[in-house]
NUNUSE-373027 format. One line per 3 residues: their letters; for each residue x, y, z of C-alpha. Coordinates in Angstrom, 3 decimals, padded with zeros to 6 digits. Each point is the difference from the previous one (the first is absolute). Layout:
BEGIN
A = X Y Z; ...
***
This chain:
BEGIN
XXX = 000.000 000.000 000.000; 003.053 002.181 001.193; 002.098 -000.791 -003.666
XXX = -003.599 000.630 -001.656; -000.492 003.474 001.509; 003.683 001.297 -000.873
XXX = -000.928 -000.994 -003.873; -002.827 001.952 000.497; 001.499 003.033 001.114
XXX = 002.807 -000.314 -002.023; -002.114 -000.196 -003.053; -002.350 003.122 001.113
XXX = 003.235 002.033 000.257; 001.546 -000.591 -003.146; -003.177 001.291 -001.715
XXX = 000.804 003.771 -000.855; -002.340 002.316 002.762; -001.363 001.842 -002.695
XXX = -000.768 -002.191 -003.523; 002.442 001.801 -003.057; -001.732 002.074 -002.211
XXX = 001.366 001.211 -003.467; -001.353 003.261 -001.808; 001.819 001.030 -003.363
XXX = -000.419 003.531 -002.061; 001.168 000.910 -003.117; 000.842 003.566 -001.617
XXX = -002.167 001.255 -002.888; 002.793 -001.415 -002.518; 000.396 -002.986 001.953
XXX = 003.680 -000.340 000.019; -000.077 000.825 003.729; -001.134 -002.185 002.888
XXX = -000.416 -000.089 003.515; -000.781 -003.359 002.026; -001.151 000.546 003.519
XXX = 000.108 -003.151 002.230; -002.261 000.761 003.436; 001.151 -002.689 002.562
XXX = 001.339 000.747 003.811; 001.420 002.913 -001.636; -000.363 001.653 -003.673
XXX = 002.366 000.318 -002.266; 000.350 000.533 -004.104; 001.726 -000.603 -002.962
XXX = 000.380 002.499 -002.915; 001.021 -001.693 -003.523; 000.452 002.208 -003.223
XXX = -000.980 -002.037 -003.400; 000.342 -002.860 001.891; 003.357 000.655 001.717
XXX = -000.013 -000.142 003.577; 001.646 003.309 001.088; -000.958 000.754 003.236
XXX = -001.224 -001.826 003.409; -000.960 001.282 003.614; 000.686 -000.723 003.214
XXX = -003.423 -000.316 002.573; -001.717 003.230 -000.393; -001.336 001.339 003.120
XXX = -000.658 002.695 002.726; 000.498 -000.452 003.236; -002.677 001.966 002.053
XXX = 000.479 001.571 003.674; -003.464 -001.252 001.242; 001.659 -004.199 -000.511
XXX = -001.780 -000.085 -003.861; 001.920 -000.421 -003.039; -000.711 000.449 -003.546
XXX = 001.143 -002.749 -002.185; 000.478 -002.476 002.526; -002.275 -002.847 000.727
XXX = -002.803 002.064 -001.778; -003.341 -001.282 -001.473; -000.684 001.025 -003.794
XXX = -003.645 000.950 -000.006; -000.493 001.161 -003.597; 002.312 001.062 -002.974
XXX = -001.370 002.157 -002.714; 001.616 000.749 -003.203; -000.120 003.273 -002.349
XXX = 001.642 001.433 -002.643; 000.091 004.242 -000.541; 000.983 001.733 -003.195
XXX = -000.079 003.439 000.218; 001.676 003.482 -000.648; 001.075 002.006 002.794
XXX = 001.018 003.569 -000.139; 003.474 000.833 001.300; 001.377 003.507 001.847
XXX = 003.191 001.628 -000.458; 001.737 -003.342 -001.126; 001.783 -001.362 -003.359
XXX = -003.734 -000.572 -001.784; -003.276 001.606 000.558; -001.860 -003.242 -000.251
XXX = 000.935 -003.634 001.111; -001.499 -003.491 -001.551; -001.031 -001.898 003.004
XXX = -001.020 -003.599 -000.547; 000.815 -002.613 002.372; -002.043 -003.521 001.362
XXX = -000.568 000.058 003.983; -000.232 -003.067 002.328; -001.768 000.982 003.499
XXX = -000.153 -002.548 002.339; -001.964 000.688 003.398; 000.827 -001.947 003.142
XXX = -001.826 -000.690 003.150; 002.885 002.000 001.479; -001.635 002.874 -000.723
XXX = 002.561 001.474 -002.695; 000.082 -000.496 -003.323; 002.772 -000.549 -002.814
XXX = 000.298 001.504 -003.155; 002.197 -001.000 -002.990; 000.019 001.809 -002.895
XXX = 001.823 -000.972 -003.114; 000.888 002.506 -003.309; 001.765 -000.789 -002.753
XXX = 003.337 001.444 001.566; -000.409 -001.541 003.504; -001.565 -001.042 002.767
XXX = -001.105 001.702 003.110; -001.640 -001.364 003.835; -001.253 002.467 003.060
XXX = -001.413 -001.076 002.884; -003.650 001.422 000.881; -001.542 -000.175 003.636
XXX = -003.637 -000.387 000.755; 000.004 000.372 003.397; -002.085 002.809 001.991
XXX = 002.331 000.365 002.904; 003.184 002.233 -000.081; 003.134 -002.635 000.130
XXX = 003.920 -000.297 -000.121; 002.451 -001.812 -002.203; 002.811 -001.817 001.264
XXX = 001.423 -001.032 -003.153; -000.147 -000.688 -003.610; 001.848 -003.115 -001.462
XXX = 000.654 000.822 -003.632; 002.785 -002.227 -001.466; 000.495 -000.199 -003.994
XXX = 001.838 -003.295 -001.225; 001.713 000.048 -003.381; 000.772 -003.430 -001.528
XXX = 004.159 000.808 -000.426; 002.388 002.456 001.747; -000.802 002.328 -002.945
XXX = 002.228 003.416 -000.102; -001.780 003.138 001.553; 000.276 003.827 -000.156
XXX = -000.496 000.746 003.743; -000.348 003.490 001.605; 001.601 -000.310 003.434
XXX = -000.772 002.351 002.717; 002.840 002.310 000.062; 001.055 000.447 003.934
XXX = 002.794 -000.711 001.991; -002.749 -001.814 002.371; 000.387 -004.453 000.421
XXX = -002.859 -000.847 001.834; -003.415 -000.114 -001.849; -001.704 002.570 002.248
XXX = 002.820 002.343 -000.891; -000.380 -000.310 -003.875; -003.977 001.075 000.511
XXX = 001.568 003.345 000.097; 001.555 000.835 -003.436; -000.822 002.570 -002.918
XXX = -000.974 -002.405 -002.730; 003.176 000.668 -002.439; 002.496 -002.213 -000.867
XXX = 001.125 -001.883 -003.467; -000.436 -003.093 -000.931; 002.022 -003.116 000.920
XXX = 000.217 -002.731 -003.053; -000.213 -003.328 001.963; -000.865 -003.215 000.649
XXX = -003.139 -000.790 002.656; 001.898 -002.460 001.690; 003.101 002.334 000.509
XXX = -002.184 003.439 001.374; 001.279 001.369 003.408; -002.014 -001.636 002.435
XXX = 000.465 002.529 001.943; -001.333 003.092 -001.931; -003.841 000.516 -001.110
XXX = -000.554 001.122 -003.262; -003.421 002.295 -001.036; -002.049 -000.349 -002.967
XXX = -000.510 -000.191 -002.782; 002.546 -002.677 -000.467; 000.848 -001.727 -003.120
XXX = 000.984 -003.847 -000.896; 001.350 -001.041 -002.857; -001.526 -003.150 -001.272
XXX = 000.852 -002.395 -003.358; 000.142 001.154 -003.785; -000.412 003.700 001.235
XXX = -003.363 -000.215 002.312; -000.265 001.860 003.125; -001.770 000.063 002.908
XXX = -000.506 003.326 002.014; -001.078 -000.233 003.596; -002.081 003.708 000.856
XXX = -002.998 001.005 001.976; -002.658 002.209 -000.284; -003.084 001.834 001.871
XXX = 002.040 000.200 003.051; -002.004 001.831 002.602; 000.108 -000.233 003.826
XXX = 002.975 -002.647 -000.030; 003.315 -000.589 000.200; 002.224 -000.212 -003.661
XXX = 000.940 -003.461 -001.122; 004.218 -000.584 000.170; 001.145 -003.041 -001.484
XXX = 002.937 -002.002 001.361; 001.993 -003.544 -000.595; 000.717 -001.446 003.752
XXX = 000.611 -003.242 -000.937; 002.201 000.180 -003.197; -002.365 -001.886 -002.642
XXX = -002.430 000.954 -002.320; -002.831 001.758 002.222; -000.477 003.738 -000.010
XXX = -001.890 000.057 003.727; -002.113 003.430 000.409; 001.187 002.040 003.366
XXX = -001.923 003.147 001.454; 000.471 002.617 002.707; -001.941 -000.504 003.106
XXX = -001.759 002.853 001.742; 001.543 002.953 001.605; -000.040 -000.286 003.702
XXX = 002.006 003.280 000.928; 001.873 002.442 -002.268; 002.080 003.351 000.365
XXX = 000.603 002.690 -001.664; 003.540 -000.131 -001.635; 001.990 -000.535 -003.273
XXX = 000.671 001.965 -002.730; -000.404 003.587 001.919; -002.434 -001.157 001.972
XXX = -002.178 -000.394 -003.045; -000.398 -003.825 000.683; -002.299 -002.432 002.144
XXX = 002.309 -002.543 001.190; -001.746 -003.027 002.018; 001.667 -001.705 002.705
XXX = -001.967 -002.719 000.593; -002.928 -001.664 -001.776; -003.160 -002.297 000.824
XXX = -000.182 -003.820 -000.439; -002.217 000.511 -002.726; -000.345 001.685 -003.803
XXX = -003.115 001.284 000.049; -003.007 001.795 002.042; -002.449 -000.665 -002.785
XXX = -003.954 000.529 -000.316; -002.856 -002.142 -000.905; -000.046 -000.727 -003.206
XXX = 003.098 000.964 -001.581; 001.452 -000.919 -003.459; 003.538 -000.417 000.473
XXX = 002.661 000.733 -002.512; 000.462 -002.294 -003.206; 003.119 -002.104 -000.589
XXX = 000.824 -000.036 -003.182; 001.907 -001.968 -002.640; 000.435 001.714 -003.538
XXX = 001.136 -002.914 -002.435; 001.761 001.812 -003.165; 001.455 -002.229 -002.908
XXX = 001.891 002.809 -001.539; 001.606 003.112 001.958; -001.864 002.983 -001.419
XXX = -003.128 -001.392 000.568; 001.051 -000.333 004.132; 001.258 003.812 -000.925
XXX = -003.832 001.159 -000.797; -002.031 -001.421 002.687; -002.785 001.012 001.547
XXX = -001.030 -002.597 002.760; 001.098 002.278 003.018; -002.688 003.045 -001.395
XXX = -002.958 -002.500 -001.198; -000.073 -001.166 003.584; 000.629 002.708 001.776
XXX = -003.567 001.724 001.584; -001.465 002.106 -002.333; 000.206 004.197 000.563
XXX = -002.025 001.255 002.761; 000.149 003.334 -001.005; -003.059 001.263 -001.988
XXX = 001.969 003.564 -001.400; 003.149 -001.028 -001.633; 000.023 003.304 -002.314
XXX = 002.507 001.886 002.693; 002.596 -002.187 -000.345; 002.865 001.390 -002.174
XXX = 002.680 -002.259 -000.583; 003.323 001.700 -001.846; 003.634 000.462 000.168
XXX = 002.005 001.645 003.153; 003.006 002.181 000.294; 002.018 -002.198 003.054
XXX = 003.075 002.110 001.810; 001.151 -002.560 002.014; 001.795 -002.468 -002.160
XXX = 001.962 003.289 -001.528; 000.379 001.393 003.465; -001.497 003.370 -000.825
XXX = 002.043 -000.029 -002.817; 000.211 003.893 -001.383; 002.367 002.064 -001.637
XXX = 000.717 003.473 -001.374; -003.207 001.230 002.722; 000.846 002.849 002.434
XXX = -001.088 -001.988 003.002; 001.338 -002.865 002.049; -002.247 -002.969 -001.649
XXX = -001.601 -002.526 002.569; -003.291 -000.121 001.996; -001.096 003.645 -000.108
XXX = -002.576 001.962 -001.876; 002.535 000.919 -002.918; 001.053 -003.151 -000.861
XXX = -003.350 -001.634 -000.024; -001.288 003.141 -002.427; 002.809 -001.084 -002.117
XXX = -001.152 -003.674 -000.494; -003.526 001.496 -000.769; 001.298 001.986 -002.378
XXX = 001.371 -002.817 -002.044; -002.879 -002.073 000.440; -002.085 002.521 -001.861
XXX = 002.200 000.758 -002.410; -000.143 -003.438 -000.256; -003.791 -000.654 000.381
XXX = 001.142 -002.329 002.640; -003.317 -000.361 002.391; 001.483 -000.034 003.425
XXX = 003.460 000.948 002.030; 000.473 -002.346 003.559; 001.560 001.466 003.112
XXX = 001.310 -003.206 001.131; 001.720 -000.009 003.845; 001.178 002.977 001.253
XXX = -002.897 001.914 -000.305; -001.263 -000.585 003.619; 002.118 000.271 003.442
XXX = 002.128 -002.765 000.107; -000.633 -002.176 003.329; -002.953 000.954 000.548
XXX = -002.171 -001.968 -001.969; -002.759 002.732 -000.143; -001.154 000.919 -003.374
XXX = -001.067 003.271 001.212; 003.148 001.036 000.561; 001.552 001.403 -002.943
XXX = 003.638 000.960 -000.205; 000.071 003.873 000.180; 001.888 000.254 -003.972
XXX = -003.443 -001.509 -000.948; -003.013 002.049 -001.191; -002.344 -002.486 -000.676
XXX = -003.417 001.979 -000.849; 002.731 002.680 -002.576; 001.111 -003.112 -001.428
XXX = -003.295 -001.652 -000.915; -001.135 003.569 -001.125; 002.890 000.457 -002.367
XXX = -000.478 -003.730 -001.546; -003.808 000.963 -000.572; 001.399 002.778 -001.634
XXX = 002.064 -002.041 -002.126; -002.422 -003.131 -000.428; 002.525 -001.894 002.189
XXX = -001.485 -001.668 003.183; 001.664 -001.458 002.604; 000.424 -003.252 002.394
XXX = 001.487 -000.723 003.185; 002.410 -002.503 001.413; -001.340 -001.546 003.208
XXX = 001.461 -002.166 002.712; -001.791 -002.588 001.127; -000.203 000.469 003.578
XXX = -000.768 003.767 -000.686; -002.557 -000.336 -002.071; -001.516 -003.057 002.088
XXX = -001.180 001.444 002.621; -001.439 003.285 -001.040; -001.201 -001.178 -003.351
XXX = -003.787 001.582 -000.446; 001.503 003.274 001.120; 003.170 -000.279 -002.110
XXX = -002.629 -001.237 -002.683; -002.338 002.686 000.228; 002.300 002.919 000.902
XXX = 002.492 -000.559 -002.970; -003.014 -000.545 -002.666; -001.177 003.599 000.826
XXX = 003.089 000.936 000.163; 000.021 -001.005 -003.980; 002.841 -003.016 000.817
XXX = -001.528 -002.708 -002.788; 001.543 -003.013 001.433; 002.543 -001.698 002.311
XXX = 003.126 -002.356 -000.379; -000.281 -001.845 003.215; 003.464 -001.559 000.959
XXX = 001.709 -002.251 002.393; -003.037 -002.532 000.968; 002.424 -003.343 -000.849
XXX = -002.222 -002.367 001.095; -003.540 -002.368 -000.887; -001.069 -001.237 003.421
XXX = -003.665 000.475 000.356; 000.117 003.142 001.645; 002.301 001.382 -002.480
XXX = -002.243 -000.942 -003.055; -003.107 001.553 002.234; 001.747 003.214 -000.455
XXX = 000.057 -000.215 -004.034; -003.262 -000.250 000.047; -000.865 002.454 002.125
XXX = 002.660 002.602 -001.267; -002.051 -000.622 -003.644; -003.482 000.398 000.895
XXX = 000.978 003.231 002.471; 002.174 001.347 -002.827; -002.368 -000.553 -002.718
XXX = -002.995 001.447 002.551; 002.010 003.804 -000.542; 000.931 -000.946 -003.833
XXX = 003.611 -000.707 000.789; 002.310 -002.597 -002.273; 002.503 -002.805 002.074
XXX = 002.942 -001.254 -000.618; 001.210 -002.160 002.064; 003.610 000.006 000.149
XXX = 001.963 -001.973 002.448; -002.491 -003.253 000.412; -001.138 -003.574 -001.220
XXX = -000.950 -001.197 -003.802; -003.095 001.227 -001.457; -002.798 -002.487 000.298
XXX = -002.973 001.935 -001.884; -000.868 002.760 002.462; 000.608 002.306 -003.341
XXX = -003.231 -001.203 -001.133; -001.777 -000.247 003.456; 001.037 003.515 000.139
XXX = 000.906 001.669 -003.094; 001.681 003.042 001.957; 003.206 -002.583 000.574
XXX = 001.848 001.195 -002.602; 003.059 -001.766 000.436; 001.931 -002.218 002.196
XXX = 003.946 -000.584 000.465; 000.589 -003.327 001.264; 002.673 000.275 -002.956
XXX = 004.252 -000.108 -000.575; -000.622 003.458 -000.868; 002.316 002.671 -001.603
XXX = 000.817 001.212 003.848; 002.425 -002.880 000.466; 002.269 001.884 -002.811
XXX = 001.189 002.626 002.616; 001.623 -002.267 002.098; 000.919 -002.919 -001.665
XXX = 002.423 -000.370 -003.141; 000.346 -003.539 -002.341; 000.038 -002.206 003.145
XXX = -003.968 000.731 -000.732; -001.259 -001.344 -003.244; -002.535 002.347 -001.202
XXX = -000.154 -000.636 -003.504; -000.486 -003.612 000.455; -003.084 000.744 002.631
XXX = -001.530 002.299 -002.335; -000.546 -002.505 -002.428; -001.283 -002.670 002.666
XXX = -002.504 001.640 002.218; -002.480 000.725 -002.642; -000.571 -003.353 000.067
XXX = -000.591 -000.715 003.597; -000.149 002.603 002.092; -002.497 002.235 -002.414
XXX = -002.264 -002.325 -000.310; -000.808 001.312 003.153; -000.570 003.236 -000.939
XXX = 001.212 003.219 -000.914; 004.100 001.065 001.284; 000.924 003.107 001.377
XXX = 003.278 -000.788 -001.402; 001.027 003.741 -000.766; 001.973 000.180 -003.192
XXX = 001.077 002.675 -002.260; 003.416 000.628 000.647; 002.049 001.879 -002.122
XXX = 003.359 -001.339 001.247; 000.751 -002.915 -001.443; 002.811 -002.695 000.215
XXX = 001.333 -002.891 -001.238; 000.758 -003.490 001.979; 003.061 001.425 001.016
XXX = -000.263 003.511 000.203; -003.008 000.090 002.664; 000.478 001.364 003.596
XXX = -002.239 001.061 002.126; -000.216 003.292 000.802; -002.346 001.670 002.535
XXX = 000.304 003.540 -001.655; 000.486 -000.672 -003.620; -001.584 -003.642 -000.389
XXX = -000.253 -001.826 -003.394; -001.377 -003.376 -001.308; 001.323 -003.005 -001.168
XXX = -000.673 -000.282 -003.578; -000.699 002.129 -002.693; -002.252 003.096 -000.703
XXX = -002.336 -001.269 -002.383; -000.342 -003.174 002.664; -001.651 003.190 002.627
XXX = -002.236 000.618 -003.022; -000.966 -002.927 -000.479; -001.009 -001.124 003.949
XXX = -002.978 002.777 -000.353; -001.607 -002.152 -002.550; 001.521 -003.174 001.646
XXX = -001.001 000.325 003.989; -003.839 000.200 000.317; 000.154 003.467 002.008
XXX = -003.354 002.258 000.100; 001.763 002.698 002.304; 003.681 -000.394 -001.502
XXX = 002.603 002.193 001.203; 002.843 001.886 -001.835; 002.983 -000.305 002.525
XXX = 002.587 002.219 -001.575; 000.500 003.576 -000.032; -001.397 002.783 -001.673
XXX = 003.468 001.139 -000.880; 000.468 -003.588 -001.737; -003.092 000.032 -001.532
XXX = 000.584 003.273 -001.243; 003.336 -001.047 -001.968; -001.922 -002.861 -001.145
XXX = -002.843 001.522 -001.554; -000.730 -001.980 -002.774; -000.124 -003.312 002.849
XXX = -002.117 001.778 002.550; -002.499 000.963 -002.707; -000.700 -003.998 -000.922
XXX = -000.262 -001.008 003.666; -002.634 002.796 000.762; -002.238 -000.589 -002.780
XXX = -000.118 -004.238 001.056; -003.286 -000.808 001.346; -000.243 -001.579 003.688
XXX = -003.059 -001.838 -000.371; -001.049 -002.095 -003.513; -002.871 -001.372 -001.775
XXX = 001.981 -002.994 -001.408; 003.334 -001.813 000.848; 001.715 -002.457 -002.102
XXX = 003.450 -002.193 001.240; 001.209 -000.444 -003.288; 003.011 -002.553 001.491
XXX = 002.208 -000.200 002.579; 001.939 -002.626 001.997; 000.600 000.057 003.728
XXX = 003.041 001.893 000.969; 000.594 000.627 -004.005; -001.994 002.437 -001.474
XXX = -003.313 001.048 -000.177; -001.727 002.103 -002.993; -003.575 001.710 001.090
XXX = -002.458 002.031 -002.436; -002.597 002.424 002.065; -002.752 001.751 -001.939
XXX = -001.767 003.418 001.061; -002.639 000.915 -002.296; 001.762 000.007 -003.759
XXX = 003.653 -000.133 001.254; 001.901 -002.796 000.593; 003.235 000.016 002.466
XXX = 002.230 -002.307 000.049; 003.319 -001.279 002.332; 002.690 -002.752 -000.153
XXX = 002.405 -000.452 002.484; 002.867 -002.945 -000.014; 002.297 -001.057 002.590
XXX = 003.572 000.452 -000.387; 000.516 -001.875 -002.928; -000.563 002.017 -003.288
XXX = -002.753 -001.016 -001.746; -002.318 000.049 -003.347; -003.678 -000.720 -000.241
XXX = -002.455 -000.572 -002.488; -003.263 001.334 000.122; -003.304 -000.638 -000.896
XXX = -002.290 003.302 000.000; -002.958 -001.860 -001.680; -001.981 001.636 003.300
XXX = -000.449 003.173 -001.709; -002.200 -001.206 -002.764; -000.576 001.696 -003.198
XXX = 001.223 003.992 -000.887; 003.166 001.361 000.041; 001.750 000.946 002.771
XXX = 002.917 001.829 000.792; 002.545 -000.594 003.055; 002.478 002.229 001.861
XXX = 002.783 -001.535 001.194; 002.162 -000.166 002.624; 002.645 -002.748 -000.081
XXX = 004.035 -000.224 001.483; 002.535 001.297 -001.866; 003.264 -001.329 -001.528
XXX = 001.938 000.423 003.206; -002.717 -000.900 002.381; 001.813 -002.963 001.213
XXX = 002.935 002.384 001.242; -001.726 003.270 000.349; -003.583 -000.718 001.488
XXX = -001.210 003.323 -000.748; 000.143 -000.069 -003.780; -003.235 -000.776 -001.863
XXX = -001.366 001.197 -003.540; -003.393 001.011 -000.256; -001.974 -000.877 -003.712
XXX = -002.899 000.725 -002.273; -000.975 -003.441 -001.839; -003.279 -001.134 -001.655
XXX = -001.350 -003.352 001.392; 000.620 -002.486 -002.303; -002.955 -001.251 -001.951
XXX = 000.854 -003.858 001.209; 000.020 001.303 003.149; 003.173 -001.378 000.820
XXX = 003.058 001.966 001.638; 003.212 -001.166 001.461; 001.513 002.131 002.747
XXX = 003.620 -000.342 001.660; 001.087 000.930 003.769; 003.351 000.380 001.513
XXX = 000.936 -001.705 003.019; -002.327 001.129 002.752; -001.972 001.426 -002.659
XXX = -003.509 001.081 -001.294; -002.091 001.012 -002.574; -003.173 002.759 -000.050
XXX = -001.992 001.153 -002.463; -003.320 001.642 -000.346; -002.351 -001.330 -003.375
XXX = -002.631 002.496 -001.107; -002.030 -000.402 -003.090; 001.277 001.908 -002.925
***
């Protein structure tokens, strides 16, 4: 009886507690599919025309009041739909997106559901909860299995921090490092998006989107093989005042848990772009279609242009009877060029306010603020404001309010670096406050974009980008050239880049330095041409000088007619870390930019885009000497060919620019 009881038992407990349950969806072309296997935990597997490219881990949340999501849970229905549709899109690369995609939602018991959707470039998964009580969450397990120890283009936190708390604390900008999974610092957490670099030239690009009221996703490699595991910042327990002149929240301690979230709240979607070729991963728009759409009603305020930038130059003027820096003068200067160069705005990045005393109503006694937004009316010219974040934090409706009368039509908020939950609260508040008194963001200093642009249109542009900046102070032992021509491919996916080019200086490999005063680029001048058409930028600085933009006329005048925004965008080609050629189109002109890496190159390209008519193209492309002397170019007239085929050539660090107009 005793043997026959233990065979019982034994039997009952081998039987899986929950039965396995299998639910597959296809994308509308059907060369993607997701399997989702609900057991004792769920889990899926992602296969591109029939190719298995991508597994998970167990999916889950782990909830403070002892329930989980994913774990143990009861499917109660699944319902299936497909959407095809045309949404409108604001201040971005084109004014209207094709959104088609099949979606798997599977309720549970649980009270939560889980939602797959699949497009033709990739897959995405968000958590939804269905609970009417307030709740916590303890953790998210998130791990993405590849099938080899593929090669990777990973973005690691740049601090000097080792422990994982530390490295929650970073500014988002870093290059890329070309590696194996299996041989990623297990130490160091990387942010997304993050690229992997799969057989016969597909990818896979971990991203999320819709993030609202939760931490960012980091992705890390603890154990050395093939699993990307997600990582996020737990809640703030205490913070102090401190950093970066005392312009920065830093937090000393945080809570066992991620989240303080409410009932019913759709959490962030993981997602999984699949590209087969590079320029397709180069013109996605998976991070936008599922962001939440705009919640502002009036989006006819919202001016989006090119600004006049003194820091990068330090001040940088000449041949004026005044010492040039923050004061009155030198700021009238900078508006002076930006309407003479129907520039639309002029920042007053830091310096402007009292230093230490992160008060935004205290402005440096050189400063006439109210004179200064008088004279730019004046002169069509308005202005924006740097902002710290600590300073602008805590006062932020009055700051809001007081500096939109004042006639101040945005902010550059700095200096947030990081994407805890609290930290991403603020975002969202800073947008919907701002937009409240008709102020433009950008948010400078701070995580990835993951679609509040659309949620609120008034986001105008995000860093979270190897920008230009890094030029001052670092000399070759930073590759610029080489990141150039890599992050459109993973890192704008995201979103727009505050990346801040136009510089007028220009050097070779081997002649760059970097030079706080008198700072240059790496690479050539048509290749700062070309990054206005390149980096998707609706509020796009010019970083040099007005005395370097006035000896280069004839360059200053091309970058300030380039539209920021478009109505279409075309990646004509491009490899990873190679080169990339893009084609933007504003009403009937065309623009177009090449850049290469340091190897000299020639392209062919196809211009069949432009249809029938003839068209005409100016042309900016490096000179003879480019390859030695990075500031010599030759502008062009040339008629389109009638084939609509055109080779261009670039020097080493190179690029190309031309604007097409019909004829």
């Amino acid at each position: 009886m005793k043997n026959i009881l233990n065979l019982f038992l034994l039997t009952f407990l081998s039987i899986p507690a929950i039965a396995q349950k299998r639910v597959s969806l296809n994308s509308p072309d059907g060369r993607l599919q997701v399997d989702v296997s609900i057991a004792d935990s769920i889990r899926f597997q992602l296969a591109h025309d029939g190719e298995h490219v991508l597994n998970s881990g167990a999916i889950a949340m782990k909830l403070g009041n002892g329930k989980t999501f994913g774990i143990k849970s009861h499917l109660k229905q699944s319902k299936t739909i497909t959407v095809k549709q045309e949404i409108p899109a604001y201040f971005y690369k084109r004014d209207r997106i094709n959104d088609e995609y099949a979606e798997l939602t599977l309720e549970f018991k649980e009270d939560y559901k889980l939602i797959f959707r699949l497009y033709n470039e990739g897959m995405a998964y968000r958590f939804v909860s269905m609970a009417k009580q307030d709740f916590l969450v303890n953790e998210e397990l998130a791990a993405f299995h590849f099938p080899k120890d593929y090669k990777a283009y990973i973005p690691y936190v740049k601090t000097k921090e080792k422990t994982i708390e530390g490295q929650y604390f970073n500014s988002f900008e870093n290059t890329y490092t070309y590696s194996h999974l299996s041989t990623m610092d297990k130490r160091k957490l990387a942010f997304s998006p993050l690229v992997v670099e799969l057989d016969e030239g597909k990818k896979v690009c971990l991203a999320e989107a819709d993030l609202q009221s939760y931490p960012g996703m980091f992705l890390f490699n603890p154990a050395g093989g093939n699993v990307l595991e997600a990582n996020f910042a737990a809640y703030p327990k205490s913070t102090g005042q401190g950093g970066h002149n005392q312009l920065q929240q830093i937090v000393t301690s945080r809570q066992p848990y991620l989240a303080k979230s409410r009932a019913q709240t759709k959490f962030p979607w993981r997602i999984a772009i699949v590209s087969t070729s590079d320029k397709a991963l180069a013109d996605n728009d998976m991070v936008y279609k599922l962001a939440e759409p705009s919640r502002l009603k009036d989006i006819s305020w919202i001016k989006p242009g090119k600004v006049a930038w003194e820091w990068w130059n330090n001040w940088g003027l000449s041949k004026v009877d005044f010492v040039s820096g923050v004061n009155t003068e030198t700021y009238k200067a900078y508006i002076d060029f930006a309407a003479k160069n129907k520039i639309e705005y002029v920042i007053l990045d830091e310096g402007w306010a009292v230093n230490l005393k992160a008060s935004l109503f205290e402005v440096v006694p050189e400063i006439n603020l109210k004179e200064l937004v008088t004279y730019g009316k004046s002169k069509n010219v308005d202005l924006i404001l740097w902002a710290g974040y600590y300073a602008f934090a805590r006062d932020l409706e009055q700051v809001c309010k007081h500096y939109a009368q004042l006639g101040i039509k945005g902010f550059k908020i700095d200096f947030m670096d990081r994407d805890d939950q609290e930290m991403v609260d603020f975002h969202y508040r800073a947008a919907e406050t701002a937009a409240k008194y008709k102020l433009m963001v950008d948010f400078h200093g701070t995580y990835k974009p993951t679609g509040l642009n659309r949620t609120f249109p008034n986001v105008i542009n995000y860093e979270a980008v190897n920008g230009l900046e890094q030029m001052k102070w670092t000399g070759p032992e930073m590759d610029m050239v080489t990141y150039d021509v890599t992050m459109p491919f993973i890192r704008m996916i995201a979103g727009p880049v505050d990346y801040t080019q136009g510089a007028m200086r220009n050097a070779t490999k081997s002649s760059h330095r970097g030079i706080n005063d008198e700072p240059m680029s790496q690479g050539t001048r048509c290749r700062q041409l070309a990054e206005y058409v390149v980096f998707e930028s609706p509020l796009n600085m010019l970083c040099d000088s007005p005395d370097n933009y006035a000896k280069e006329q004839e360059c200053t005048d091309f970058i300030s007619a380039i539209p920021t925004v478009w109505d279409r965008t075309i990646v004509l080609n491009g490899e990873i870390g190679q080169y990339i050629t893009t084609a933007r189109q504003k009403g009937n002109n065309w623009y177009l930019g090449a850049l290469t890496n340091w190897e000299a190159r020639k392209l062919d390209l196809d211009l069949s885009f432009l249809g029938s008519g003839d068209y005409v193209a100016e042309i900016y492309q490096d000179g003879i000497n480019a390859n030695k002397i990075a500031t010599d170019y030759k502008k062009q007239r040339m008629e389109i060919p009638t084939d609509r085929k055109l080779s261009i050539s670039m020097a080493q660090g190179g690029g190309f620019a031309m604007k097409i107009f019909e004829k």
